[in-house]
Each structure stands twice: as C-alpha cells, then as structure tokens.
N, C-alpha and C positions, 0 to 999 in steps of 0.2 A: 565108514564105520568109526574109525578116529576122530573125525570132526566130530560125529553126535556123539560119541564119549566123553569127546573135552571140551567142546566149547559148550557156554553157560546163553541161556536165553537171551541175557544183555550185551552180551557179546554182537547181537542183529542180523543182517545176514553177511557170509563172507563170500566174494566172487572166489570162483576158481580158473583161474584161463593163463594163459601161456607171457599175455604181453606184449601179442604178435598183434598187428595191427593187420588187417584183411576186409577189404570190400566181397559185400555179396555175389558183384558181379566174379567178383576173381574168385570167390570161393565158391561158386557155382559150376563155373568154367575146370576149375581144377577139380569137382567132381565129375564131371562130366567128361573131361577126359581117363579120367581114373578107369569107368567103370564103361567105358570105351561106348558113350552113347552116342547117336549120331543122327541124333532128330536135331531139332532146333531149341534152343532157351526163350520163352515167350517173356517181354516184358508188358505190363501193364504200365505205359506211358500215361495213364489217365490217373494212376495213382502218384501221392506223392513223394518224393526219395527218403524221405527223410535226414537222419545224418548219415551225411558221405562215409565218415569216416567214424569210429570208433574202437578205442583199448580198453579191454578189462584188465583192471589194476587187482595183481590180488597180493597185493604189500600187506592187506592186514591177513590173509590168509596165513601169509611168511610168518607175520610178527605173532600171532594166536596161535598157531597148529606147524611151526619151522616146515609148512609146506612149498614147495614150487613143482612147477609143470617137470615133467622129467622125461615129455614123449614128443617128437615134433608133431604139428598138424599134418604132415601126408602120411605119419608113421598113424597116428590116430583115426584120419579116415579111410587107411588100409584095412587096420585094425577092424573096424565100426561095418565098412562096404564088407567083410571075407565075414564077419561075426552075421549080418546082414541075409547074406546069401544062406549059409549053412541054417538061417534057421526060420527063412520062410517058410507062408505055407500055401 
C-alpha cells in the first residue's frame, strides 16, 4: 500500500526481494522439505535451464520507498506454506 501511495508512474517498476541469491532447484528442495513431501521433484530435462543463477536487486526499492526485505526466506515460506494450509479449500 505505501508503494502505490508514493511512488509516481515514472518511477517504472521496483523489484522487491531480499538479495538472497537462490536456485530453483534449492528452493524447490527447501520447500519440499519444509512441507515434509516425499514424492519425487520431476525435472523436465528436455526444457531449457535458463539462468543458473539470478539476484533481485531492489536498491531502487531502498532509494524510492527507504524499503528492504525485513523477513528471511524460510521465515517467509513458513509464513506463505501455514497461511497456505489454513485457507485451502
């Protein structure tokens, strides 16, 4: 809600994210133990990887909105998996 308050259209978009640098595969894995599954993670090998790697930068976040991340990621897909369960249907 404070971003669509204060920031202006030319402002563009601003990333929001932590900084933390994390592969799929690891942040697949680290859900999947969270939520204690115990099948298998399928990959499609016949797709292509894309980038390995990737950080979202949200330095103009910082500089437009004095915002930073303030939750760890396993605090966040604690958070997201219990919010998750409580409101399926």
């Amino acid at each position: 809600m404070y971003a669509l308050q204060h920031l202006k259209s030319e402002d563009g978009p601003v990333n929001l994210g932590s900084g933390f640098e994390i592969s799929i595969k690891h942040l697949a894995l680290t859900i999947k133990a969270m939520v204690d599954y115990q099948g298998e993670i399928e990959w499609d090998h016949s797709m292509p990887n894309g980038q390995p790697n990737r950080v979202l930068s949200s330095a103009k976040a910082y500089k437009l909105l004095a915002w930073q991340s303030k939750i760890s990621l396993t605090d966040g897909l604690k958070e997201t998996i219990e919010w998750y369960l409580a409101n399926r249907h």
